[in-house]
Steps between C-alpha positions, in 0.01 A plus 500: 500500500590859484428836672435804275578770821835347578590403109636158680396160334503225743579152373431168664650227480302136527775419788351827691842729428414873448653733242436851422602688223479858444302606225606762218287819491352611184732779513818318525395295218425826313854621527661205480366476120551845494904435534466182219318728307804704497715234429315362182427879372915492498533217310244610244694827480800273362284279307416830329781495285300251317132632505642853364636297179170314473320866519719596162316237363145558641426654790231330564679153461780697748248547763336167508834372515617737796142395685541108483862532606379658795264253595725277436747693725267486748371128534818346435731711724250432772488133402885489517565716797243298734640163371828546612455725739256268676200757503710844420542744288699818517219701658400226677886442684542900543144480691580155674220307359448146380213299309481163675208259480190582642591204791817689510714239338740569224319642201504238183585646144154394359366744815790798365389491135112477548509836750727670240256402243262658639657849608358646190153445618595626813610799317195586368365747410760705652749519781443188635133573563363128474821337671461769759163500584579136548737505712261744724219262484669192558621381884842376419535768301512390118463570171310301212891366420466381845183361548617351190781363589408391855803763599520765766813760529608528853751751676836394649616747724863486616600340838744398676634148404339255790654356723537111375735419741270360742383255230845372365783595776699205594323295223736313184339564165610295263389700234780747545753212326361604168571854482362551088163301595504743824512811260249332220268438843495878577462578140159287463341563805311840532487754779150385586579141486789571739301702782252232463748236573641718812171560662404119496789380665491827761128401546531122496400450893191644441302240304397147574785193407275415199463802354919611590608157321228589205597819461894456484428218271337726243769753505788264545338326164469873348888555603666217442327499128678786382887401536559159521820469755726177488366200722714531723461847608086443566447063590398554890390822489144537633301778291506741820847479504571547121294836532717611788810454209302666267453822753870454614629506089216823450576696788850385632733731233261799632585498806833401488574829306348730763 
């Protein structure tokens, strides 16, 4: 569920863990495009070079040309940017904002392309008016792309790194033998994913054995899935305890540079 007032969705979890995530304003969105927009309107000023030949030809022809490269501009850098930026573009970095999935989970690139899609509907008729209004309406605060796309964009406001120590001090993690599937780990695994994975294991006395053992099974599945580590370095290793290496590998080189 989610609370217009506080712009806070609230997820749930079927093991009973509680997440929140802070909510992008309409506003933030705004200028966040606002900065892309920017950024595309500069690389249709060099793409120019081109449409001012074309307008020798036809003007007309020029101008159609110069309007589809812009649209083009626009869905594909947006496409691009949130791909590999896992949910960012430009605007979206400078403003500290992130599209994730509406359960908060790592947005998919079937999810990216259908909300970018879309943005010229959202467009209409001007200024963002549809997308806005939207947005507005809508308690999680989304667009048609959204909606759409089964996306929200949240905020990630910067804190101080936690403090994991009291979840991995004094503990051996294997996974630290294999220093370039350490780095490919970090690379993969979003800052969403990774606060979700802290707050389980800082949280794990509150639930019921069942639902702790479910739980870390599900994310120690989800985990383990995207870098597969030498034997080795993961036979014995309970699925609580392979999330505490996970936390150690995410947050360790943090803190160790403070």
């Amino acid at each position: 569920m989610s609370s217009a007032r506080t712009n806070t969705l609230i997820i749930r979890t079927p093991e009973g863990i509680v997440f929140s995530f802070l909510l992008a304003s309409p506003v933030a969105r705004f200028l966040a495009y606002a900065v892309d927009l920017a950024c595309i309107s500069a690389l249709v000023s060099v793409a120019g070079i081109l449409i001012q030949v074309l307008e020798v030809v036809s003007l007309d022809f020029g101008a159609a040309v110069g309007t589809l490269i812009f649209f083009a501009l626009q869905i594909g850098c947006g496409i691009v940017c949130e791909w590999f930026w896992r949910g960012q573009t430009v605007g979206k970095r400078l403003l500290r904002l992130r599209v994730v999935d509406a359960q908060g989970l790592r947005v998919q690139f079937s999810q990216i392309a259908i909300r970018n899609l879309l943005r010229a509907v959202d467009l209409l008729p001007a200024f963002y008016l549809v997308g806005g209004t939207a947005a507005w309406l809508s308690p999680k605060a989304q667009r048609l792309g959204d909606l759409a796309a089964n996306t929200i964009v949240i905020r990630t406001p910067k804190i101080a790194p936690p403090d994991s120590e009291q979840i991995t001090a004094g503990k051996f993690n294997s996974l630290r033998r294999h220093p370039h599937l350490e780095a490919r780990l970090r690379q993969l695994i979003s800052p969403v994913e990774a606060r979700l994975a802290l707050q389980a294991l800082l949280r794990r006395e509150e639930f019921e054995p069942a639902a702790r053992a479910g739980l870390f099974a599900r994310l120690g599945a989800h985990f383990r899935g995207l870098v597969e580590f030498p034997p080795e370095a993961v036979e014995g290793i309970t699925d609580e305890q392979y999330l505490r290496n996970v936390v150690d590998v995410l947050y360790r080189p943090r803190i160790l540079k403070k």
